[in-house]
C-alpha positions in Angstrom: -1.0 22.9 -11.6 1.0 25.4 -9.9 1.3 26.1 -6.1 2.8 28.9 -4.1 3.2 27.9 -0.5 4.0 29.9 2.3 4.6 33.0 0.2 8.0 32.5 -1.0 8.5 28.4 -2.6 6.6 27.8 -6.1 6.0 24.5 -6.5 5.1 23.0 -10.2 3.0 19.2 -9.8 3.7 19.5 -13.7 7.1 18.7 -13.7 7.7 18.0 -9.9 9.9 21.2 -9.3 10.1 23.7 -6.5 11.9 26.9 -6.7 12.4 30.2 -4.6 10.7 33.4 -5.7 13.1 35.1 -6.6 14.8 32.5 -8.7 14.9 31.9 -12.3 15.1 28.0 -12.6 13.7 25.4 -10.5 16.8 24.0 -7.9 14.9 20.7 -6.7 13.8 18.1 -8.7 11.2 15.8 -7.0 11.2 11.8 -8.5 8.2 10.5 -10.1 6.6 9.2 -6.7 7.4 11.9 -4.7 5.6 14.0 -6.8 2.3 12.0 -7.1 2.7 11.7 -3.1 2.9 15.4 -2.3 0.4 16.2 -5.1 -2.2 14.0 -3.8 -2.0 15.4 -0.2 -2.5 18.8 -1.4 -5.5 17.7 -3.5 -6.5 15.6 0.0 -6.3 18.0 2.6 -6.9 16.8 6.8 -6.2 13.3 7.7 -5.8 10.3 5.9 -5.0 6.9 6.6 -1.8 5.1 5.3 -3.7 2.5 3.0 -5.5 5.5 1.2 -2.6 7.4 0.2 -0.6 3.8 -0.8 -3.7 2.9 -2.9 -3.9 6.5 -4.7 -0.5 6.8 -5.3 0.9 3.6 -5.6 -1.7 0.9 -6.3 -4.2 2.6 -8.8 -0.8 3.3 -11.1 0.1 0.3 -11.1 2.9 0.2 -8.8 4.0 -1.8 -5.9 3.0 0.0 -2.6 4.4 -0.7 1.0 5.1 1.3 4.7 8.5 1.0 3.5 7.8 2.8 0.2 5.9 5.5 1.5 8.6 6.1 4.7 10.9 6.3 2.2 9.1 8.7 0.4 7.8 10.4 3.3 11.6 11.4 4.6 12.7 12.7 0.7 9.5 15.0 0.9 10.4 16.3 4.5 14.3 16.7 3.6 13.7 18.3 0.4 11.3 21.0 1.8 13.5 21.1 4.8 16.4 22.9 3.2 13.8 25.5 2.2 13.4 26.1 6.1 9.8 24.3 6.6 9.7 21.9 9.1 7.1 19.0 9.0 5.4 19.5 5.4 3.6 15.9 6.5 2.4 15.7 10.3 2.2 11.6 11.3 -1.1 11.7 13.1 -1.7 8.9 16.0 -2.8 5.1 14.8 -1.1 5.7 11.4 -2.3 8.0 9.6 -0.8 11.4 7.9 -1.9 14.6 6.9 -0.2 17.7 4.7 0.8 20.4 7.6 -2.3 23.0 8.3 -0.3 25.6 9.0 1.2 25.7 5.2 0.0 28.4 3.2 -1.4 27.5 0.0 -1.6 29.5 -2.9 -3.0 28.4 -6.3 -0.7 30.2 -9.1 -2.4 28.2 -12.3 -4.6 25.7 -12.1 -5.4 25.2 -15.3 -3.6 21.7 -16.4 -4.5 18.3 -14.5 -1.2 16.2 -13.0 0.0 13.8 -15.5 -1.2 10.6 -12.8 -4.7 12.3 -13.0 -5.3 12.9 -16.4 -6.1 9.1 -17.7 -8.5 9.1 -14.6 -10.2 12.3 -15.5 -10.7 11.6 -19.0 -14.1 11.4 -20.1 -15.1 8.2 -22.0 -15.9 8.4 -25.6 -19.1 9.1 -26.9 -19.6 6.7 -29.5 -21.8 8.3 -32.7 -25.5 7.0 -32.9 -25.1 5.6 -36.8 -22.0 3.5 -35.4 -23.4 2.7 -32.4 -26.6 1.2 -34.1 -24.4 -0.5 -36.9 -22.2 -2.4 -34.1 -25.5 -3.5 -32.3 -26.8 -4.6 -35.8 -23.6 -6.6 -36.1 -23.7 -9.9 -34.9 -20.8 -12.5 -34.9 -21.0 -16.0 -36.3 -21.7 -18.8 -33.8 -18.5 -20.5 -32.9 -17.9 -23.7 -34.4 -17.5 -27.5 -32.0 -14.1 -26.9 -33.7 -13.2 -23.8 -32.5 -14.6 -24.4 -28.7 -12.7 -27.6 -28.9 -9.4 -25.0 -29.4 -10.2 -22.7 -27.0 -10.8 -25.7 -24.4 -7.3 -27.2 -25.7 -5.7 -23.2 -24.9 -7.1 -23.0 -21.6 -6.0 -26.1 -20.2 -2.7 -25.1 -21.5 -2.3 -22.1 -19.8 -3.5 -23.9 -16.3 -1.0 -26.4 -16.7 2.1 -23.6 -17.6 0.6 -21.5 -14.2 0.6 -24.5 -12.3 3.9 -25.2 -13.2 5.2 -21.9 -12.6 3.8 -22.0 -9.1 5.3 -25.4 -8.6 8.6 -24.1 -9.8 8.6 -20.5 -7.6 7.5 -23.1 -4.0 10.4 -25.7 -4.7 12.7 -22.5 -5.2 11.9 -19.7 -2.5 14.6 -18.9 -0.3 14.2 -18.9 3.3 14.0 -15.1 4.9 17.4 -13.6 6.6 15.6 -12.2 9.7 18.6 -9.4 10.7 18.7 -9.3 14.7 19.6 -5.6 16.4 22.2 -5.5 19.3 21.1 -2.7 22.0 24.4 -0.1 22.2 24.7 2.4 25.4 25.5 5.5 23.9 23.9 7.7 26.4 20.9 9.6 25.5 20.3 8.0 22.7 18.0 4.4 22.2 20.3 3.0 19.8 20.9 -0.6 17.9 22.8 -2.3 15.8 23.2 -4.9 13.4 25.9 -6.0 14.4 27.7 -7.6 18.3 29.8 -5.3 19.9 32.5 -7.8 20.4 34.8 -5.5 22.6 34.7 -2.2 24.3 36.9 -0.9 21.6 34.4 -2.0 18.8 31.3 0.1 21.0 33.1 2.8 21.6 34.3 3.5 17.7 30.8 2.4 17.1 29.3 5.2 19.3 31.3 7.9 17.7 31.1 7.0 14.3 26.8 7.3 15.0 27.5 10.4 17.1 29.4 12.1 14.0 26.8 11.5 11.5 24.0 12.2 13.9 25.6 15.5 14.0 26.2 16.0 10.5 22.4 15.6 9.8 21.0 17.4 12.8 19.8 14.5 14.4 18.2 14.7 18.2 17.5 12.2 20.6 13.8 12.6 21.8 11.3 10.6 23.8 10.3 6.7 22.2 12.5 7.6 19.0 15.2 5.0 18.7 18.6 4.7 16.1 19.3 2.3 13.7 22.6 2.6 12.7 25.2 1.0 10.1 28.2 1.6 8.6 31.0 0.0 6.6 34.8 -0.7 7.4 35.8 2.0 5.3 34.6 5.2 7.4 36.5 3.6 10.5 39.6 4.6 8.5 38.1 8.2 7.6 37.7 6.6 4.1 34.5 6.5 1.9 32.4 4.0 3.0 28.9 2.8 2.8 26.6 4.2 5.8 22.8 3.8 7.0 21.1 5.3 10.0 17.5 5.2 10.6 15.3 7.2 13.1 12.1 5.6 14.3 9.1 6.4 16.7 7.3 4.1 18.3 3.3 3.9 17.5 1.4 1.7 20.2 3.6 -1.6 19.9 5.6 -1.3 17.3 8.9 0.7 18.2 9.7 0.8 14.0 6.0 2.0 12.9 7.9 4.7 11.4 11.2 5.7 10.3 13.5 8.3 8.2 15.7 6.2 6.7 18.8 8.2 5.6 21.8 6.0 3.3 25.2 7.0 2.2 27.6 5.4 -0.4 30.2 7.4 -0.2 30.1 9.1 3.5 33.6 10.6 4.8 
């Protein structure tokens, strides 16, 4: 199924591709999930909560959802249709719940092929031919033997002993949880934290304007109950490559990191 949105970006749920009008090839590539995400909240248009979109995208294929997972996901959708100049493709709705921006402009181009996700759940069941049908009803199997429900009994019990075992083995071996505590920095207009103590002023201040520097270079602003996480590794304090992470979160009722665009660098300058 093909979409042309707001008049000028074509966007394939085929292959999980948007391109510009006037351009022969497709220049972003959208990952598996990111597809099945966007494509579900064009086939799902107003509001919807957080645990319906996890359980259509995520759960009913199998996969492992999470509010991690789908803020992750969230942020690569708004960056990627960001560079095309539209702002807030998915509008975070009060008490946690999302909806595909109203104001896009939606344009069926061919609708004629389902999305791979949906076409195992829109295929219709077999219809099984009468003459078969009666033969398998006239079929009968033979009863089972004391024998053969003395195996089975023998299997089962063997299989609750190995899962007992298992979850025997996975208590006595779980590893306590590193709980990572955040250190409030004054940085001015900012609400910002880190994972690490500012030991010294000289620390802070290198601190502050290694944040203020990639803040810039992503066109990050500083707005009302929005709070930075930020993180970053020796290497950029020598203007070398070095591994980065900053995260901007709003605050929904009490929890200050309901939601956050989580941005990560390997190899920042």
């Amino acid at each position: 199924m093909k979409y042309k949105i707001n008049g000028f970006l074509y966007y394939d749920a085929i292959d999980g591709t948007l391109k510009l009008e006037d351009q022969a090839a497709s220049d972003t590539q959208l990952s598996i999930t990111a597809n099945a995400l966007l494509f579900f909240l064009i086939q799902h248009p107003g509001v919807l909560t957080r645990d319906e979109v996890m359980t259509k995208v995520w759960d009913d294929n199998g996969l492992i959802s999470s509010n991690s997972n789908l803020n992750q996901y969230l942020s690569l959708l708004r960056k990627s249709f960001r560079s095309y100049g539209i702002e807030n493709v998915i509008v975070t709705i009060p008490r946690g719940r999302l909806e595909l921006n109203p104001e896009l402009i939606l344009e069926v181009v061919d609708n004629n092929p389902l999305h791979p996700l949906l076409q195992q759940a829109n295929t219709a069941p077999a219809v099984v031919p009468e003459p078969l049908a009666k033969a398998s009803k006239a079929t009968q199997l033979p009863p089972q033997t004391e024998q053969q429900e003395r195996k089975w009994m023998i299997a089962s019990a063997t299989l609750f002993i190995a899962a007992l075992a298992l979850l025997w083995t996975a208590i006595i071996t779980e590893r306590s949880l590193h709980v990572v505590s955040l250190t409030e920095v004054e940085s001015g207009l900012c609400e910002l934290f880190s994972p690490e103590l500012m030991i010294n002023g000289a620390m802070g201040e290198k601190y502050i304007k290694n944040f203020k520097a990639v803040r810039d270079k992503l066109g990050l602003s500083c707005a009302k109950d929005e709070r930075f996480i930020f993180y970053y590794g020796d290497k950029l304090q020598s203007n070398g490559l070095g591994r980065t992470y900053i995260a901007r979160c709003a605050e929904n009722e009490n929890n200050p990191y309901a939601y956050c665009d989580n941005y990560f660098y390997y190899s920042w300058k």
